[in-house]
C-alpha positions in Angstrom: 104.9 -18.8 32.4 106.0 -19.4 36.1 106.3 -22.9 36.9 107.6 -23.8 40.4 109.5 -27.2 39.9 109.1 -27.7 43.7 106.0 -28.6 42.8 105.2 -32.1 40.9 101.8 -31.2 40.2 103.0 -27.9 38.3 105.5 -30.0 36.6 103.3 -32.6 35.6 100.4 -30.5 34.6 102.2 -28.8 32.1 103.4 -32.2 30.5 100.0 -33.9 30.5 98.4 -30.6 28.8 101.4 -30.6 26.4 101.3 -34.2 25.6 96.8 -33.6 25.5 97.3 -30.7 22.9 99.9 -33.0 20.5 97.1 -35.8 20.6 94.5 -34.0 19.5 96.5 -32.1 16.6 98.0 -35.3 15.3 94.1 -36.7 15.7 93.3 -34.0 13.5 95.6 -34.7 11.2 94.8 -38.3 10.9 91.1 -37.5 10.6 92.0 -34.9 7.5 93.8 -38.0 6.0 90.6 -40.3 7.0 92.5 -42.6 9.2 89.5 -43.2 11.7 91.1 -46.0 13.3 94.4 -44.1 14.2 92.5 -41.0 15.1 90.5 -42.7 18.0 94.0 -44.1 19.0 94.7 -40.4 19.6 91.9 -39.1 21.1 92.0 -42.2 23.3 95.4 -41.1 24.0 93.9 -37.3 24.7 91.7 -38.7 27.5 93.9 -40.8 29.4 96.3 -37.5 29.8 92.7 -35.3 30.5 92.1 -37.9 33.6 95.0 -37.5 35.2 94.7 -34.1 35.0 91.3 -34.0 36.5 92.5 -35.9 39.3 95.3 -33.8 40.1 93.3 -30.8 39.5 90.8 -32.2 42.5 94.1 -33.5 44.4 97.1 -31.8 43.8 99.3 -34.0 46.2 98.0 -37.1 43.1 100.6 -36.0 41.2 103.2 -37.1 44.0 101.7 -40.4 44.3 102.3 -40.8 40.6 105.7 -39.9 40.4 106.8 -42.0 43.0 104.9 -45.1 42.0 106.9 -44.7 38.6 110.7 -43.9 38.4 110.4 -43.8 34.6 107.9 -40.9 35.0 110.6 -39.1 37.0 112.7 -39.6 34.7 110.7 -38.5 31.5 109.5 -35.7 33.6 112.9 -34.6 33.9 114.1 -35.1 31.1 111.1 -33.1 29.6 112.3 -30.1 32.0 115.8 -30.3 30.7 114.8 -29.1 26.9 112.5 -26.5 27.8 113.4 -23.4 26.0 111.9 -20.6 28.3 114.8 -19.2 30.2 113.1 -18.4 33.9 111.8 -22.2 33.4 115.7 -23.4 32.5 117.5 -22.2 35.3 115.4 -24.3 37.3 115.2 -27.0 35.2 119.1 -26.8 36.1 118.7 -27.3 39.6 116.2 -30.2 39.7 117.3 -32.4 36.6 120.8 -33.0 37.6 123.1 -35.7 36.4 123.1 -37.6 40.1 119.3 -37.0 40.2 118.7 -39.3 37.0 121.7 -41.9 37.7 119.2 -42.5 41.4 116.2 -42.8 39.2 118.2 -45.0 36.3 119.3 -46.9 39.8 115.7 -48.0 40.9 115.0 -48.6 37.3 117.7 -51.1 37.4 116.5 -52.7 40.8 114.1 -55.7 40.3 112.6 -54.9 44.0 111.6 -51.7 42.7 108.8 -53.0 40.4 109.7 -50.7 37.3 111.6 -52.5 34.7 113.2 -51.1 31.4 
């Protein structure tokens, strides 16, 4: 797989397909165990994920907009890059999720004018 961590969209894409297919497994699971409730929760889950796809699928430059309206999504997005295991996808993962990279995003975190609170 050849992601280009240049580009959010890529990035992102591969998280909300990630996070899409581990919502629908654990709905099946929940269904097997006849949890109904629980397994809506997931699929629920599954299409929040599948509309932001869509829209960066029509828009790629959405995925920008996202990110920078939300430092902790920067952060989890980075974070995410950090423990993947494919090697052509951690040597970049390297270069983008640095330790100065996350203190700037913990940073606006920390600043009340920034909107996003812990």
């Amino acid at each position: 797989m050849n992601v280009n961590l240049d580009k959010n969209f890529e990035i992102l894409d591969i998280d909300l397909v990630a996070r899409t297919i581990s919502n629908i497994q654990a709905a099946a699971i929940l269904l097997l165990r006849g949890m109904n409730p629980q397994t809506q929760a997931m699929l629920r889950n599954s299409l929040e994920s599948l509309f932001a796809l869509v829209a960066i699928a029509k828009n790629p430059s959405f995925a920008d907009k996202l990110i920078a309206q939300h430092p902790r999504a920067q952060k989890r997005m980075l974070l995410n890059a950090q423990r993947w295991t494919a090697p052509e996808l951690q040597e970049q993962a390297k270069a983008k999720a640095t330790d100065e990279r996350l203190k700037e995003i913990e940073a606006a975190l920390q600043n009340p004018e920034s909107g996003c609170y812990m």
